[in-house]
VMD Tcl script that draws the C-alpha trace (Angstrom):
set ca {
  {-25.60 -24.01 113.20}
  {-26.19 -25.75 109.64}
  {-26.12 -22.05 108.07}
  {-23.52 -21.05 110.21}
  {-21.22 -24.06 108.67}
  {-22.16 -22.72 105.00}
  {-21.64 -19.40 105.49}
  {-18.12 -19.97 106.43}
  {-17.21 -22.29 103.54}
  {-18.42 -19.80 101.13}
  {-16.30 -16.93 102.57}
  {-13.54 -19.46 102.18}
  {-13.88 -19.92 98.99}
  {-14.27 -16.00 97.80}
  {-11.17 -15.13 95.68}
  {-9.08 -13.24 96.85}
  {-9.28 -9.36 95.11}
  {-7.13 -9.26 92.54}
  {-4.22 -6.14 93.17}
  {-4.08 -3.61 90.65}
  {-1.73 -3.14 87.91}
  {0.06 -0.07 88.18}
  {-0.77 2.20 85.52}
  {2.00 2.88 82.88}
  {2.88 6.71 82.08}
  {2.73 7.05 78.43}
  {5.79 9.65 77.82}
  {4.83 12.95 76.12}
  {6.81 13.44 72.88}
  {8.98 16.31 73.08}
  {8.79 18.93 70.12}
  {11.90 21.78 69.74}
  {10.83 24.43 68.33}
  {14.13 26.74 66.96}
  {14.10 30.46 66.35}
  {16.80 32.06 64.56}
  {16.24 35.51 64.39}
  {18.63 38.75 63.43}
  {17.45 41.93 64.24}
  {13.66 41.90 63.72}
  {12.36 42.07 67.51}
  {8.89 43.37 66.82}
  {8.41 39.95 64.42}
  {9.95 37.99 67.18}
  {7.89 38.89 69.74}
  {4.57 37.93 67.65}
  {6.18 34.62 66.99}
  {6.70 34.15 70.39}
  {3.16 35.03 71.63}
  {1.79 32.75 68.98}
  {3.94 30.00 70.34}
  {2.67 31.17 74.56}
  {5.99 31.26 75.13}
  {5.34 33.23 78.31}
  {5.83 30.54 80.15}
  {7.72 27.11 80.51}
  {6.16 24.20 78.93}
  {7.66 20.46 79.04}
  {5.91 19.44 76.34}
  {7.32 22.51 73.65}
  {10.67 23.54 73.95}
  {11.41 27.27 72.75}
  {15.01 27.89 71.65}
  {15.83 31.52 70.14}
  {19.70 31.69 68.66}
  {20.21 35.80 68.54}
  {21.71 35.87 65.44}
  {24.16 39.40 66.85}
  {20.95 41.24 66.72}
  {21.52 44.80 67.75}
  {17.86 45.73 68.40}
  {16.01 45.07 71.67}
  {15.79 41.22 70.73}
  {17.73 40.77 73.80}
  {15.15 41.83 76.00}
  {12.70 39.54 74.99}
  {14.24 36.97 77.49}
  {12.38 38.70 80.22}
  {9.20 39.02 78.42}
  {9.74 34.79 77.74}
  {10.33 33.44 80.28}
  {9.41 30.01 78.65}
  {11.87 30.23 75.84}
  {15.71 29.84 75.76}
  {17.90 32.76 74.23}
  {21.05 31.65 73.07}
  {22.81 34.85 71.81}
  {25.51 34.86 69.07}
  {28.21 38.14 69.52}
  {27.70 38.41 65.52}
  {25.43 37.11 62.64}
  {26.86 33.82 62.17}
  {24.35 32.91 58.82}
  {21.63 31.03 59.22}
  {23.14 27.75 58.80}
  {25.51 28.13 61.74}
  {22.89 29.52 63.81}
  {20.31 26.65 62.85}
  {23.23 24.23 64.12}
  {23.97 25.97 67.24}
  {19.97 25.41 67.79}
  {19.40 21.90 67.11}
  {22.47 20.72 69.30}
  {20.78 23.10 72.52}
  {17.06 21.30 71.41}
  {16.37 17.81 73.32}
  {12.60 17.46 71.39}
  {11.65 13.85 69.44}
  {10.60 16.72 66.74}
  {12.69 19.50 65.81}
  {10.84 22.63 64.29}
  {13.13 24.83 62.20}
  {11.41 28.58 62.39}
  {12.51 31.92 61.21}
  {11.34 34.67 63.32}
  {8.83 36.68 60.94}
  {6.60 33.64 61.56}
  {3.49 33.02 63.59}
  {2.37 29.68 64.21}
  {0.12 28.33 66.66}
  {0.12 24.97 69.20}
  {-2.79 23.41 67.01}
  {-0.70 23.50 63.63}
  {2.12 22.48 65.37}
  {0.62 19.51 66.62}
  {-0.60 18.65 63.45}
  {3.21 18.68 61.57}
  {4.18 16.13 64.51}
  {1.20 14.16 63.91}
  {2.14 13.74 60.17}
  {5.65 13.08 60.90}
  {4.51 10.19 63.72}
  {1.78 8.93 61.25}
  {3.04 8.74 58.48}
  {7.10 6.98 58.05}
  {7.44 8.19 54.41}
  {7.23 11.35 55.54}
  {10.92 13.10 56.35}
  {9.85 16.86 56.40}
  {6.20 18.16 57.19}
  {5.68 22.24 56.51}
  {2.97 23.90 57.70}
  {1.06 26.14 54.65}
  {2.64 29.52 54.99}
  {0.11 32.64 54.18}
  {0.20 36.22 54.93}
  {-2.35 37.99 57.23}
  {-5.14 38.07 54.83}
  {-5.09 34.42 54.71}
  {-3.86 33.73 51.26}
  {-1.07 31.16 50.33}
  {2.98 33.28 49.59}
  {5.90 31.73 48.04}
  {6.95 28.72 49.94}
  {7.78 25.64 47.32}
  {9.80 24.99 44.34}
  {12.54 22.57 42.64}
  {15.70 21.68 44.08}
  {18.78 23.47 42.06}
  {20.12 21.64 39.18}
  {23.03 22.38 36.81}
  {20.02 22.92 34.42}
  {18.31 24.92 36.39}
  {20.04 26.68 39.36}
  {17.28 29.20 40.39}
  {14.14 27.51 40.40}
  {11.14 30.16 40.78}
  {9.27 30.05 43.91}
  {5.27 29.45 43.78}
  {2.93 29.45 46.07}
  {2.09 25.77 47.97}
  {-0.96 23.77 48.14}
  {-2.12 22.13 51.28}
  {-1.28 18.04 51.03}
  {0.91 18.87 48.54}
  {4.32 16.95 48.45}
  {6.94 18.96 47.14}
  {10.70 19.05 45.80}
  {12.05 21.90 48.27}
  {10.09 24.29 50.42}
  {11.10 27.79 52.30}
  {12.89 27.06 55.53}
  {10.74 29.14 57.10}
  {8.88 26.54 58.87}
  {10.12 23.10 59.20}
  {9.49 20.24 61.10}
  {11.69 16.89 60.81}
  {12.17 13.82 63.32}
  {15.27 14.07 65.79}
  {16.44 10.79 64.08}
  {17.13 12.64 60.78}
  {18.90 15.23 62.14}
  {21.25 13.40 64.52}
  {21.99 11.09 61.15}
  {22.92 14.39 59.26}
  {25.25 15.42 62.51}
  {25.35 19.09 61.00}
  {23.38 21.01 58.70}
  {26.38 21.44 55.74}
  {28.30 24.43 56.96}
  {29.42 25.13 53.09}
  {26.55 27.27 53.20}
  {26.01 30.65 54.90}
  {22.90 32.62 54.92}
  {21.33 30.43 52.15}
  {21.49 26.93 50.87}
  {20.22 25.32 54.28}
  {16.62 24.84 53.02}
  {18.00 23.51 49.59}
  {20.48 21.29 51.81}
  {17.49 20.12 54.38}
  {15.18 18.79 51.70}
  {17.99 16.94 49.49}
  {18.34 15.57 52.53}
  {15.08 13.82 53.31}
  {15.07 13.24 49.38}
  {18.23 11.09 49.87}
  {16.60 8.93 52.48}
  {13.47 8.42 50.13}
  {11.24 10.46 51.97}
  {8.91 13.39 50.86}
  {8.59 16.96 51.83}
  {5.12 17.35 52.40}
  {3.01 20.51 53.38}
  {0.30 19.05 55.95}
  {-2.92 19.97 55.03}
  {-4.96 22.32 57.86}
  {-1.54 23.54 59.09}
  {-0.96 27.17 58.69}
  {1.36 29.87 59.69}
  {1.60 33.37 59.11}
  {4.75 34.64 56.91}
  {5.50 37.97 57.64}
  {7.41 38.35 54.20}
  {9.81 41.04 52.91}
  {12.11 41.62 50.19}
  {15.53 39.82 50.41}
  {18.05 42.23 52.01}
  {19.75 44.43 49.20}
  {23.38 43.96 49.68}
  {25.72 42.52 47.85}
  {26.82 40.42 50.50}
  {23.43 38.76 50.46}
  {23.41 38.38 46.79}
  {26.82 36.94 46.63}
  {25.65 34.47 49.76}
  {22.81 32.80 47.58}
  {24.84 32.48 44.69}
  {27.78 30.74 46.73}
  {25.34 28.52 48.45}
  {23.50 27.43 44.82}
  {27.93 26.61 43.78}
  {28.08 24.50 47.18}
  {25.14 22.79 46.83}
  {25.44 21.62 42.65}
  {29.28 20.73 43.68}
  {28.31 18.36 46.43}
  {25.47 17.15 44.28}
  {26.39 17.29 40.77}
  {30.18 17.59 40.83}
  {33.16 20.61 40.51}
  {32.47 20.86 36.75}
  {28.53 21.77 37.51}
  {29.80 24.22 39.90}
  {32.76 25.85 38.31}
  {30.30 26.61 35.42}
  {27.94 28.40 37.37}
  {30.74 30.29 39.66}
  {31.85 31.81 36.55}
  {28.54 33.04 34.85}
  {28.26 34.22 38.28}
  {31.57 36.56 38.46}
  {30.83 37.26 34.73}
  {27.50 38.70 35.63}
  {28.59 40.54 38.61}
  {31.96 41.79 36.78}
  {29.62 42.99 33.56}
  {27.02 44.96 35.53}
  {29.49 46.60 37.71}
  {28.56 44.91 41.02}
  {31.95 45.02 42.54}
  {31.54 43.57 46.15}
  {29.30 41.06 45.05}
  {31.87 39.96 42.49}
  {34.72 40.24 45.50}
  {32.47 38.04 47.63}
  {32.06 35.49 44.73}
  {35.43 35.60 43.94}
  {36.70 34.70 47.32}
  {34.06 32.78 48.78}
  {32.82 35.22 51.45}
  {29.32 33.87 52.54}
  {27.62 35.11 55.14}
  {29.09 32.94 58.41}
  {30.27 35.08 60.99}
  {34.39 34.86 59.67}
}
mol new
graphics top color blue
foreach p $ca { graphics top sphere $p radius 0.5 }
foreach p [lrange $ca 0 end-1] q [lrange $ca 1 end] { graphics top cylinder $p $q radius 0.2 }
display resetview
């Protein structure tokens, strides 16, 4: 009876089990990944493998903005079902198009791609990792090489009255840089909501210029993350005068927003000068009217 007694006074005084916290759902960051692409389905379709964008994924978003291709880019949508195509009735410039993308993305990260690149899930992790690690960090680029591995033209200076060509040269991985090819960019949602728009003053050209001033302006660096690569499928800039006329408009926008209208009017006329003196007609027609590549 005695142990009875104790028995029952130790099972009253047994805590009571404790109930269990509900485990929080830590929210997978978002990344947009934005394709703008003009008539080069054969590179877009590599891209798009490298990316599996096959299927849908929640975690990568996959947004391709047809640039008025008239190729079978178009068909791709079948053979991706994972990525959004957002065709354009007529090449619009890169700039436009690049808009048009960001505003269809929802990602925390936004990665600005053209299509003659391959890049993989691991490097892409890795330029959202730098961006999420690192808060002096505005733009990370992956290290852009061609298919034998070795580094291609990617960084140089940002345009200056003094200098409003700057050479290209090849990066170096951990490198921070002035201004990098916008052939593969990644930046924070936060920066590009603050811009609104990418400038629109520019066409074909000038958005990479634009992109990095940018992140320059808000004191952060341009870095290219080291053990990120992707594969540049490079080719010569298009031969038309249209193109040529493009770059040189979007090197005038870009020292008149940032060094003033004298800056600019200087270079717009060695510009006309030099297309008037070497017989380029339509390139001096374009330059003399301001006809950039924007799909007017």
């Amino acid at each position: 009876m005695k142990k009875k007694i104790e028995r029952e006074k130790s099972e009253q005084q047994l805590p009571e089990p404790e109930e269990t916290a509900p485990v929080e759902e830590v929210p997978v960051e978002k990344i947009s990944v934005v394709i703008v692409s003009c008539n080069h389905a054969e590179e877009l379709r590599k891209c798009l493998a490298a990316l599996h964008a096959e299927v849908e994924d929640p975690s990568l978003q996959v947004i391709v903005v047809d640039n008025g291709s008239k190729d079978a880019s178009a068909s791709l949508s079948d053979e991706f079902a994972g990525a959004q195509f957002v065709p354009l009735p007529r090449n619009f410039g890169l700039t436009k198009a690049l808009n048009i993308g960001i505003r269809a993305s929802s990602g925390d990260y936004v990665l600005l791609m053209h299509e003659d690149v391959e890049i993989g899930r691991e490097a892409i992790v890795r330029l959202r990792d730098e961006l999420a690690g690192h808060a002096e960090t505005g733009a990370a680029c992956p290290l852009l090489i061609n298919e034998e591995g070795r580094a291609v033209l990617q960084a140089r200076e940002l345009p200056s009255p003094a200098d409003p060509a700057p050479a290209w040269r090849k990066g170096s991985p951990g490198e921070t840089v002035s201004a990098v090819s916008g052939a593969a960019i990644m930046f924070r949602r936060l920066l590009l909501d603050a811009m609104r728009n990418i400038d629109e003053r520019y066409g074909n050209y000038g958005s990479d210029a634009e992109l990095c001033m940018q992140v320059k302006r808000a004191n952060k660096r341009v870095v290219i993350v080291d053990g990120a690569t992707a594969i540049h499928h490079t080719d010569a800039p298009p031969d038309f005068p249209e193109f040529a006329a493009d770059r040189q408009l979007a090197t005038r926008a870009f020292l008149a927003k940032y060094y003033g209208f004298l800056s600019a009017l200087k270079y717009q006329i060695a510009a006309l000068l030099g297309a008037l003196f070497t017989f380029r007609l339509t390139r001096f027609r374009c330059l003399l009217y301001g006809q950039k590549i924007d799909g007017a």
